[in-house]
N, C-alpha and C positions, 0 to 999 in steps of 0.2 A: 563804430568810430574809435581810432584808436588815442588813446590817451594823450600822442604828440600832437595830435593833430588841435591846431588854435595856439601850443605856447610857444613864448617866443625863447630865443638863445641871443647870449651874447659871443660876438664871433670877431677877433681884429678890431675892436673898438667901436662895432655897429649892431645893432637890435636887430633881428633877424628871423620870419619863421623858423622854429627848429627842424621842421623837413628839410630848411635851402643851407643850415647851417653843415659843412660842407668842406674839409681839408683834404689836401695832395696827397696822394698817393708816394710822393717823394718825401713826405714829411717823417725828419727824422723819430719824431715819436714813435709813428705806426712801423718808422723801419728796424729801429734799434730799441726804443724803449726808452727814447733821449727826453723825458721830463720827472714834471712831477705836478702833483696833485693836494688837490685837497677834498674831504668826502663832508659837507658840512649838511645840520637838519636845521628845520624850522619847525616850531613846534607851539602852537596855540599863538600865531602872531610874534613869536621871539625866534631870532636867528641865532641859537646858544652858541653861546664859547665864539662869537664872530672875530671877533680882535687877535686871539687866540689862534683860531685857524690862517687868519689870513699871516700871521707873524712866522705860522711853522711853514705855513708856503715859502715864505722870504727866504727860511734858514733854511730849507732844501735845495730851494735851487741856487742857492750860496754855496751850497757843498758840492751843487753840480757845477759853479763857475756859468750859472746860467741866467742870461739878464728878463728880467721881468717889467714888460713895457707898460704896466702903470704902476704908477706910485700907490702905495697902500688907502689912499684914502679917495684916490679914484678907482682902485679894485671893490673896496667895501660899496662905493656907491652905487655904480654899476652892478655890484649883485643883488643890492638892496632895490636899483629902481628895475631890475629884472623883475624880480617878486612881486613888486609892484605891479609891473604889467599883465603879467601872469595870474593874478589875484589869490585868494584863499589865503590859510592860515600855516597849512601844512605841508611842508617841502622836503626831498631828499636833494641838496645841492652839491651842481661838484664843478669845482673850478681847476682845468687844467692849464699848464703852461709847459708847450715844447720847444726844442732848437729851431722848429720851423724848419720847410722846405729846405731841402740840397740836392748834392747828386747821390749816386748810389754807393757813394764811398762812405766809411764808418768817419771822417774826418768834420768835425765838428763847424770849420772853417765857412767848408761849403755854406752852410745857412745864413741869410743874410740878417731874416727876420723872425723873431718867434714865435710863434702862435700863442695866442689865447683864447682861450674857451669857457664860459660859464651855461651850463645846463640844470636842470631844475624839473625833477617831476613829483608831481604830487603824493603823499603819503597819510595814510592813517596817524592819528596823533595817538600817544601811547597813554593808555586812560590811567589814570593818576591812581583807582581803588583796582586796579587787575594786579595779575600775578606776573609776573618774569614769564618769558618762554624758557623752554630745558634745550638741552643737546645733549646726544651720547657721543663721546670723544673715543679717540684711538692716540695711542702714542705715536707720532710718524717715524717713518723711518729715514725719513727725508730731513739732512739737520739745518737749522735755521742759518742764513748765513751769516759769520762774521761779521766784529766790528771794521775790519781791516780788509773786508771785502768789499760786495756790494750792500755794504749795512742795514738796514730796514730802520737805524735812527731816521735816513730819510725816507721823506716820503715821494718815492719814484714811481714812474709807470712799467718797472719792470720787476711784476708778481709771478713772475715765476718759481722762484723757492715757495711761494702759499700756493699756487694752485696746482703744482703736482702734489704736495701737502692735500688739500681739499679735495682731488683725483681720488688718490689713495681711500679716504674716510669714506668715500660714497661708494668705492669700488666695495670696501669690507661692510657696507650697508650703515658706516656710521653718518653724524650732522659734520663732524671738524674735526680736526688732528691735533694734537699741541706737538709741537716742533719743539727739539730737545736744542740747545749749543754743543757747539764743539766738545764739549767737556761732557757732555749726559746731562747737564741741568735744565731744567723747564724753562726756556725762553718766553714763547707766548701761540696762539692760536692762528690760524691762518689770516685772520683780518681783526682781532682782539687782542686784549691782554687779560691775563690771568691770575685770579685771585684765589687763595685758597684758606679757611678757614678752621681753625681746630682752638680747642677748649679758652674761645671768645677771644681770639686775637686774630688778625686778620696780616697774609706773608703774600707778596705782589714783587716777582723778580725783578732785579737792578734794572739798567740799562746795559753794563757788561754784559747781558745776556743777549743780547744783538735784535731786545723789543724798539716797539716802535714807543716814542715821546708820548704815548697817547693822552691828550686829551681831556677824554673823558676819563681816565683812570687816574689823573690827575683830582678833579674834581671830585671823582668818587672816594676818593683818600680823603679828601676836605671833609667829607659829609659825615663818612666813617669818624674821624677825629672827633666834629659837632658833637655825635653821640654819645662820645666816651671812649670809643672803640680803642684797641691798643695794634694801630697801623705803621708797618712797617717793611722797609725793601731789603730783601735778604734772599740770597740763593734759594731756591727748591728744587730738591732731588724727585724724580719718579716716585720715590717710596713716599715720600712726604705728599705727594700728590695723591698717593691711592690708600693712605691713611687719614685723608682730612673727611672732617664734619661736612664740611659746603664747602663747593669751586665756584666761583662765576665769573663770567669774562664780560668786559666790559669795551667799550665801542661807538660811536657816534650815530652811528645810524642803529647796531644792535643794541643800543643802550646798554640793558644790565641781562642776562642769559645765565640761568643756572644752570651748569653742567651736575648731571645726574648721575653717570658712567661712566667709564673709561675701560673700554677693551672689555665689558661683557660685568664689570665691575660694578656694585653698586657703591653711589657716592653718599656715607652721610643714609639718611633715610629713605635715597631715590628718589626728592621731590624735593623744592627750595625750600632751604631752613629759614629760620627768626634772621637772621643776618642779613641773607640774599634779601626776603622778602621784606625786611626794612631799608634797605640801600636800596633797593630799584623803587618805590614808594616814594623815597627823597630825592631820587637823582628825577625820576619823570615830573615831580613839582619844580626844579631847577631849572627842566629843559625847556618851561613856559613862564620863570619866573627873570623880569626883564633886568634884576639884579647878576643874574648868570649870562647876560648876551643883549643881545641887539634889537628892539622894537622894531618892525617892518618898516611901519610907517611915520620913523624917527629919526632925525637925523646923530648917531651916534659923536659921542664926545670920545675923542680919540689922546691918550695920554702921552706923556713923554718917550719917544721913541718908535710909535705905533704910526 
């Protein structure tokens, strides 16, 4: 049996087997790349950072000039009575929204209507006393693209600069790549952001560096501070990278990931430091604590603006 088989999707405003859930082949998504996304978990009954996700949804497809046919508090519910119907505790969720059908011209015009999608498959919850997973990295040679490009501050369905990125790391046998800017400074990893760690202070690139708003990197900066930590966003050069103590990349669905190597390099000890191993420790109690997100089966209080 396979795992789709029984949940439902949400598809145009209706609850739907997810085998019938179901878009045109003229849809500018699948033709050009014309939306954007959101990749959200669920995790012991809480939907983390849910207000959050749904907010950075907003501010993407705002950058794309692209209208989103529910209001945010009919998106949240809708993915929340998804879950619902779905049952369990632990979710990988991912709501997209495109131009919707047109013809097969790049002209935006065409599309009358825009698609919406909410999907949801189940995941192992990330046990609160384990350890981080590692990756061994490569530097890519592929460079991250531009704030004045197609920027990665949004969150688009066109991943292409990460997955020839991720091509590359698996071709030379590594997990991921970290993708440099324009400039040779460390932007971020193919679907994370990047942390790196030396003599107890913790260095997490601008946004100038053409990373994504992430989220969770966000939150893992909160957690870092709680403990004292001395956190801050500041350029990182390759060298700085393959002189630190601990890296770890951080993520919503990867949560917290200590990179071990780089390019054959040992990082640190080759195995997650006191750092790593206390920040994924805190960030995995956050991702089930109903103060960091949204209760399943709650109806969230949505603040000013949200």
């Amino acid at each position: 049996m396979s795992l789709k088989e029984g949940l439902t999707a949400f598809l145009n405003g209706k609850f739907v087997p997810l085998s019938e859930a179901k878009v045109s082949v003229l849809d500018h998504g699948l033709l050009y790349g014309d939306g954007v996304f959101e990749g959200i978990v669920a995790q012991r009954g809480v939907v983390f950072q849910l207000l959050e996700h749904i907010d950075r949804l907003f501010q993407s497809a705002r950058y794309l000039d692209l209208t989103i046919p529910l209001s945010r508090e009919q998106l949240i519910e809708a993915l929340l009575e998804l879950l619902r119907r779905n049952g369990g505790q632990n979710y990988y969720i991912r709501v997209i929204v495109t131009r919707g059908p047109g013809d097969l011209s790049i002209d935006p015009r065409s599309c009358r209507e825009p698609t919406l999608a909410i999907i949801a498959e189940p995941i192992e919850a990330l046990a609160e006393d384990g350890e981080p997973r590692t990756a061994r990295l490569i530097f890519s040679s592929y460079r991250r693209d531009s704030v004045d490009a197609t920027t990665h501050e949004a969150k688009t369905l066109n991943y292409l600069n990460s997955i020839l990125a991720k091509i590359e790391a698996i071709r030379y046998g590594y997990d991921d790549a970290i993708l440099l800017d324009r400039q040779g400074l460390v932007s971020e990893c193919t679907a994370t952001n990047i942390f790196i760690a030396r003599e107890g202070r913790l260095k997490t690139p601008p946004f100038s560096s053409g990373i994504l708003h992430g989220i969770t990197r966000r939150v893992v900066m909160e957690l870092a501070r709680r403990e004292g930590l001395d956190v801050r966003e500041a350029t990182v050069t390759p060298f700085e990278a393959l002189q630190a103590e601990e890296i770890f990349l951080t993520g919503t669905r990867a949560g917290l990931v200590a990179a071990v190597e780089i390019a054959g390099r040992r990082i640190g000890e080759g195995r997650p430091g006191p750092i790593t191993r206390l920040l994924y420790r805190k960030l995995v109690a956050a991702m089930g604590d109903p103060s960091f997100g949204v209760p399943i089966y709650e109806q969230p209080k949505l603040t000013k603006g949200q």
